[in-house]
C-alpha positions in Angstrom: -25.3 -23.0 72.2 -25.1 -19.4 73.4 -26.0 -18.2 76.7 -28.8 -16.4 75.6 -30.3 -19.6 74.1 -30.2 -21.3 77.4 -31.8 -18.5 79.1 -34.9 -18.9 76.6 -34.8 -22.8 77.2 -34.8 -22.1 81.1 -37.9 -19.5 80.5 -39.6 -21.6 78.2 -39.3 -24.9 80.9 -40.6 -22.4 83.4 -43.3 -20.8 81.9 -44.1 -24.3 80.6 -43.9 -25.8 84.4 -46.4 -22.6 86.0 -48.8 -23.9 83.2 -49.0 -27.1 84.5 -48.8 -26.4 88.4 -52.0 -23.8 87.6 -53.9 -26.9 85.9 -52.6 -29.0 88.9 -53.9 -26.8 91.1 -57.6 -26.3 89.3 -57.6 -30.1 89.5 -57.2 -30.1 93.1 -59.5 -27.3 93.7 -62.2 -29.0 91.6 -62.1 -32.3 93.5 -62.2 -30.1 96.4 -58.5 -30.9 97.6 -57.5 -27.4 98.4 -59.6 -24.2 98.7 -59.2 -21.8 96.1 -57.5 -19.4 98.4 -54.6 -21.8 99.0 -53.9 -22.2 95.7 -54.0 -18.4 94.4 -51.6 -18.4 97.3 -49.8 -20.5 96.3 -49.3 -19.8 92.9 -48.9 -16.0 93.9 -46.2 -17.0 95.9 -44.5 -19.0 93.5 -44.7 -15.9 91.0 -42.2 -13.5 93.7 -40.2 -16.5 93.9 -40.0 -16.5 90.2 -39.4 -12.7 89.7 -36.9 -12.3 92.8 -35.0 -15.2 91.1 -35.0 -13.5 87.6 -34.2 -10.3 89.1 -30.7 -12.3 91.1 -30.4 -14.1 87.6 -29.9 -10.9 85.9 -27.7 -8.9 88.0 -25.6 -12.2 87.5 -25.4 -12.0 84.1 -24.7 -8.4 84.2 -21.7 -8.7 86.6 -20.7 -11.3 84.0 -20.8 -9.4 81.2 -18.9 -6.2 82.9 -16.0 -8.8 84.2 -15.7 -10.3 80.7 -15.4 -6.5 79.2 -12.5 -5.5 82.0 -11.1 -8.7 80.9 -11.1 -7.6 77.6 -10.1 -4.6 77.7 -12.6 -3.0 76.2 -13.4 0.6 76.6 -16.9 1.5 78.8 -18.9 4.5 78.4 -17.7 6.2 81.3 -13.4 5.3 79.8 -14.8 7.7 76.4 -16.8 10.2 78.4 -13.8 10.4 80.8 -11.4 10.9 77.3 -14.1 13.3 76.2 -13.4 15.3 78.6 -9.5 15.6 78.2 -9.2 16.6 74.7 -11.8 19.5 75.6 -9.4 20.1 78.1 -6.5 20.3 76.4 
């Protein structure tokens, strides 16, 4: 399995989970458990959560992928741009 695919499982478990707590959460607020306020909160509050967390999760991965390219040697843009500009030099 590639890394990719278990980002898309983890998304797809999430989005599946916020589906469930929303229901959850209309339950309660029909039975008169919580106010509707609470739970908007709630769930609003969940959502930064979610986003701050994707956010951290992708400058992860990116700092992943730029160590596994040093590692490899490979060349980044800046390497050509930076050879670009010695053979106009020269």
């Amino acid at each position: 399995m590639k890394a990719v695919d278990f980002l898309n499982l983890g998304l797809g478990a999430a989005f599946l989970a916020k589906d469930k707590v929303e229901g959850l959460f209309k339950e309660m607020e029909k039975r008169g458990e919580i106010s509707k306020e609470d739970a908007k909160k709630f769930i609003d509050d969940a959502k930064a959560r979610a986003e701050k967390e994707r956010k951290d999760l992708d400058a992860r991965i990116q700092e992943k992928i730029k160590k596994a390219v040093q590692e490899m040697g490979l060349a980044t843009k800046e390497d050509i741009e930076e050879l670009k500009k010695l053979i106009k030099a020269s």
